[in-house]
N, C-alpha and C positions, 0 to 999 in steps of 0.2 A: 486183640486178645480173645474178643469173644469168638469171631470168626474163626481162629485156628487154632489154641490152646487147647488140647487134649488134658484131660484130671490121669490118666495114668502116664504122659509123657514130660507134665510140666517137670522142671528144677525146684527144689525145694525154698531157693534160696529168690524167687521172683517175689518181686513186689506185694503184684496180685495175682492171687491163687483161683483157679475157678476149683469151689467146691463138691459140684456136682451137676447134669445136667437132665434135664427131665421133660416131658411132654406136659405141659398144663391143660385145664378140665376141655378147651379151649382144641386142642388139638397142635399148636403151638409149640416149640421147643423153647425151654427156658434155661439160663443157667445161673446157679447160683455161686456168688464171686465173694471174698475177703483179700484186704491190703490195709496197709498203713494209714490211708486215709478214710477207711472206710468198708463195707462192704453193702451188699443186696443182692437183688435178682433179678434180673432183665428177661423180656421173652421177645424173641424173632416173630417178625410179623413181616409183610410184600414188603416195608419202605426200611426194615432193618433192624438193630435191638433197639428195646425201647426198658428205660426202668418200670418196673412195678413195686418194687418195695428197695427202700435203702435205709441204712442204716445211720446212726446219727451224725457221722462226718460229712456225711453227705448231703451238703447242702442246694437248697434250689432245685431238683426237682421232683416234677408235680405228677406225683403217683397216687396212686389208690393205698398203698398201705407206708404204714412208716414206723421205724422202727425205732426208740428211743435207745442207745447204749446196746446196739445193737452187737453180740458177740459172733461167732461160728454155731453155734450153739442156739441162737434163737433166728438166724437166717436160715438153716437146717431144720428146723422145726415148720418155719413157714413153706420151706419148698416143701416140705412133704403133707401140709395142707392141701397148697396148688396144683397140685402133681395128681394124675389121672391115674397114674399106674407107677412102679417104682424107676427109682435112676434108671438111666442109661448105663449099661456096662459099657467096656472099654470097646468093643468092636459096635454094638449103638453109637456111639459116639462117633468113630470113622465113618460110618453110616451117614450119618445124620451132617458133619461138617462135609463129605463127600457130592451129598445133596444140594449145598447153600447153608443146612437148617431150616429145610422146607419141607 
C-alpha cells in the first residue's frame, strides 16, 4: 500500500487510507496512513518503510514517537512537524512512487 497508493487515486471506501505524503527533515519521503486498526507514519529508507510514529492500535513497534488514541487529526499534525517542506501534491507523488521513494 505504501509502495503504490496514490492519496488522490485511492477508493474512499479502502481499509487504509494513506493521508498524505511528505519528505522528512531527513530528506526521506514519508507517508502518513489511518485504517480500522490504526494508523501512523512510516518513512522509506535503502532497506524499505519503516514506522516512526503509530497510533494506539498499533501494537509492537519500536518507534521513536507514539501516539496515544491517535486520530487523523493528531497523525496530521505530527507529519507536519516531520515534514521539511509541505505535502507532496498529486503529481509529487507520481514522482516520488515513479522513483521507488528515493
Amino acid at each position: 500500500m505504501l509502495d503504490e497508493r496514490l492519496v488522490a487515486s485511492q477508493s474512499q471506501t479502502v481499509e487504509t487510507r494513506v493521508l498524505l505524503s511528505f519528505r522528512g527533515e531527513e530528506g526521506r519521503y514519508c507517508r502518513a496512513f489511518s485504517g480500522s486498526a490504526g494508523g501512523g507514519i512510516a518513512c522509506r529508507d535503502d532497506e524499505g518503510w519503516k514506522l516512526e510514529a503509530v497510533g494506539n492500535d498499533s501494537e509492537g513497534a519500536s518507534t521513536d514517537y507514539r501516539m496515544a488514541g491517535a486520530g487523523d487529526s493528531e497523525i496530521l499534525a505530527l507529519a507536519q512537524e516531520m515534514a521539511a517542506g509541505p505535502a507532496l501534491d498529486a503529481e509529487g507523488e507520481k514522482a516520488a512512487r515513479a522513483q521507488g521513494w528515493r
